[in-house]
N, C-alpha and C positions, 0 to 999 in steps of 0.2 A: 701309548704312554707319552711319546715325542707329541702329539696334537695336543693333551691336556697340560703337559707343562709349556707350553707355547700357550696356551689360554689363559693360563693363570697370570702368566708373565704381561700378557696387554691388558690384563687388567689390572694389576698394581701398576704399570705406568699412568695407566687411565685416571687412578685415584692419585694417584702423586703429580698427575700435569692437574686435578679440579683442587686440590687442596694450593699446588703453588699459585691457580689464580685467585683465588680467594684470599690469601695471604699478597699477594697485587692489588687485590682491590682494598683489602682494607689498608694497605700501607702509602694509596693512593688518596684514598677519604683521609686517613690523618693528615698526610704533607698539605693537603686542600685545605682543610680545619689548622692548620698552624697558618698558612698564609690570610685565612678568616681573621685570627685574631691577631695579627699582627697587624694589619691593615683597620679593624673597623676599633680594639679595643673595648673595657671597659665590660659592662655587664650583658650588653644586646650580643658580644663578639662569646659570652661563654655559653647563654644564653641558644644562641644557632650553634656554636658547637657540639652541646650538650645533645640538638636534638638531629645534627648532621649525624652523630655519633650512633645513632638509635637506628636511622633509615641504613649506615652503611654497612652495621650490626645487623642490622633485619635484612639485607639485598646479600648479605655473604650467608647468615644461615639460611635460608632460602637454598641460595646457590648451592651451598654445601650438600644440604639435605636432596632436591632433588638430580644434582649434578649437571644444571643447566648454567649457563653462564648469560650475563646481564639481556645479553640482544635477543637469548633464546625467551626470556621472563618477558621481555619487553613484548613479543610474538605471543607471547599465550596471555598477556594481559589485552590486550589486542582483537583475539578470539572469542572471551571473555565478556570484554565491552559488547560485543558483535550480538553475541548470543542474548545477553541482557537488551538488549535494544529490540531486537528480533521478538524477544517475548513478549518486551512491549507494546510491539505495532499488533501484534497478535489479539492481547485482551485488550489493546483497545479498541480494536475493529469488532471483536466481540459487545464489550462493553457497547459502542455506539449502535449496533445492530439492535439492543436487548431494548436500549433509551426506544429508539426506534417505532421498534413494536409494543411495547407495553408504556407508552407515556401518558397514553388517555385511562389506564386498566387502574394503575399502582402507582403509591409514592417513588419517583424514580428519584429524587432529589439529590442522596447521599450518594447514588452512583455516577452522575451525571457532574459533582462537584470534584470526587475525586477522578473521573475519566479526562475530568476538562484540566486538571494540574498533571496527567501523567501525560499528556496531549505534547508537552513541551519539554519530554524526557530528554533530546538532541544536546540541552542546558544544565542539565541537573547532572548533579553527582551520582556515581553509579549505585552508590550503595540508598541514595534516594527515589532511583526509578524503580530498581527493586523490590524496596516498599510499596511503594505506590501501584506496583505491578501485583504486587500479593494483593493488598489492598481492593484494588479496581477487579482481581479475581474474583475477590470473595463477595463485594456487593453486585456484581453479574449474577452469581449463582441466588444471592437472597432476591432479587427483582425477578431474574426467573421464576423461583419458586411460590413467589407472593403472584406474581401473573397467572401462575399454573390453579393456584389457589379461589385467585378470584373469576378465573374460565371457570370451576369449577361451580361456583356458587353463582351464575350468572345461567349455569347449565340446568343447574336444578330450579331454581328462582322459574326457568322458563318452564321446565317442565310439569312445576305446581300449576303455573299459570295454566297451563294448557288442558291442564288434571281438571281445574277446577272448573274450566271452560265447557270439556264434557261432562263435567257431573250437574251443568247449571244446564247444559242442553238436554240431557238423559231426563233432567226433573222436568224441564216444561215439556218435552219430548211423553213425561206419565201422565203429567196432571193436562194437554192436550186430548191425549187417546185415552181419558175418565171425563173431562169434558163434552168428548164428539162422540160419545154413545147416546142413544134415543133417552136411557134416564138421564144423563150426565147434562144434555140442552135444555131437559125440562128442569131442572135444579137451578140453572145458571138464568134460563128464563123468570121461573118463580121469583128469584131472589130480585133478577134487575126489574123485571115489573113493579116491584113492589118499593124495591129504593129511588127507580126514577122517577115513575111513576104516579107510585100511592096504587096502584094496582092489585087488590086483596082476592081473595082467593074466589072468588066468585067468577072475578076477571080472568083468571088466570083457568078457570076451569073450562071458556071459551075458547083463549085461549087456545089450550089441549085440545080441545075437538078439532079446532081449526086446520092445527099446522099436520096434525095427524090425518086427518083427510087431506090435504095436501101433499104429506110428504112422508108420513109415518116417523117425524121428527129425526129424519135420516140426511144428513149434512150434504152425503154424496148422491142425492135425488136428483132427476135430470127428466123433464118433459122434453121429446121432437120441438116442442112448441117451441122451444128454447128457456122456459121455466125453470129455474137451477135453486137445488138446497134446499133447506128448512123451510123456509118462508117462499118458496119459487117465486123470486123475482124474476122478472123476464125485462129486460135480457140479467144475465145472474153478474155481469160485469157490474152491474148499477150497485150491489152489495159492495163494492170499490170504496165508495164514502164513508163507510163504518172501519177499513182494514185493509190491506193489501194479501192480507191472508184471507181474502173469503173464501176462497174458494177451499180452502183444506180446516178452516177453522168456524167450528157451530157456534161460536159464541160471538163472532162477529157476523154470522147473518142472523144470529139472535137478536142482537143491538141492530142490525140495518131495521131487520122485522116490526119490531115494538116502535122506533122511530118511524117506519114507514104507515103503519096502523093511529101513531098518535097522531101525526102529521095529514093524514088524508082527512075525506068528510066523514072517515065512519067514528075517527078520535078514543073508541075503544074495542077490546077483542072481541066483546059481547056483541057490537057494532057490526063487526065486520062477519062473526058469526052469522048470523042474523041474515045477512047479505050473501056469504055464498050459499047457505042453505036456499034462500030464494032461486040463484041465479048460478049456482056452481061455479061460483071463481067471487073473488073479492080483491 
């Protein structure tokens, strides 16, 4: 019971020394404010008294309220500043990191305008860097998000791209292996005989005997000799000038073939028929 009334007791002293210095300070801001207006007069002297009267009003309920006295406010306004500044350098190093990386991706403009004014928070009023500090948080997070956005549509963009790369190789990949079958060369034959040519079916029935005793119009034909393909060119590299694909593609030793028949003295399939039946080879 003696510790509790002993505790009770330092604490009404406690509250009777924070109330007589707040009745000090405000009886000190008046004497200060009477010497104001005695000295400047006139409407500018009621004027700053009016608003001496407001700050010494606002520094004593303060005081009053949290029980701190002026030099202890002065310390936590102090801490304060500290803390505001500190979050500053924070989003703005974020801020400039974000400019950084995504300035080729996204509009960074808005972020980079207000990162570049909270740049020089050291000058600015605190309740301005705080601003500008929300501010410069929140267009980080939208440039972020528009970055993430456009990785995203840059991912797929690629991945059509690539979609569409194998469905164009898959198709020549079908319409190759329907070309390089024994019917599939005689079709591709028939038709360019006849469009580069003028080569009518007569020709073309030559033709057929010809490369079928040669080769059974089988692309991947191979004499010792070194005779290769459809047409057994020897050496089958010479089928080179029609393709770089001769070697895996019947429609480019079909084109060597028909050039190589127009081109020689036999000038046609009939010709050349004619000729290996004499002589077995043409």
């Amino acid at each position: 019971m003696r510790s509790e009334s002993t505790l009770e007791t330092t604490r009404r002293q406690n509250k009777k020394t924070r109330k007589e210095r707040s009745h000090r300070i405000a009886m000190f801001g008046a004497a200060s404010l009477a010497v104001v207006g005695l000295v400047t007069g006139g409407a500018f002297a009621a004027q700053a008294s009016a608003e001496a009267q407001e700050r010494v009003a606002a520094t004593t309920e303060l005081a009053e309220s949290t029980g701190f006295d002026r030099a202890q406010l002065g310390s936590y306004a102090g801490i304060a500043k500290a803390h505001t500044e500190q979050d500053a350098t924070i989003a703005l190093a974020a801020a400039n990191k974000v400019i950084a990386a995504n300035k080729h991706k996204v509009d960074a403009s808005d972020l980079t305008e207000v990162a570049s004014s909270l740049a020089s928070f050291e000058t600015l009023p605190l309740d301005k860097v705080v601003s500008l500090t929300a501010e410069t948080k929140a267009e980080t997070v939208s440039v972020t998000l528009a970055a993430a956005e456009a990785d995203r549509a840059a991912a797929a963009a690629a991945a059509a791209k690539v979609a569409a790369a194998q469905a164009a190789a898959a198709e020549v990949a079908k319409s190759l292996a329907t070309s390089n079958t024994p019917e599939g060369a005689k079709a591709t034959a028939r038709a360019m005989a006849q469009s580069k040519y003028g080569w009518g079916s007569g020709e073309f029935s030559c033709l057929s005997q010809l490369w079928e005793k040669e080769s059974g119009w089988n692309y991947k034909a191979y004499n010792p000799s070194g005779a290769t393909g459809i047409p057994q060119a020897l050496p089958g590299s010479k089928m080179a000038t029609a393709g770089s694909d001769w070697a895996t593609n019947a429609t480019t030793q079909v084109a060597w073939g028909l050039e190589y028949i127009s081109a020689s003295s036999y000038g046609t399939p009939c010709a050349a028929w004619s000729h290996s039946q004499s002589f077995n080879w043409y």
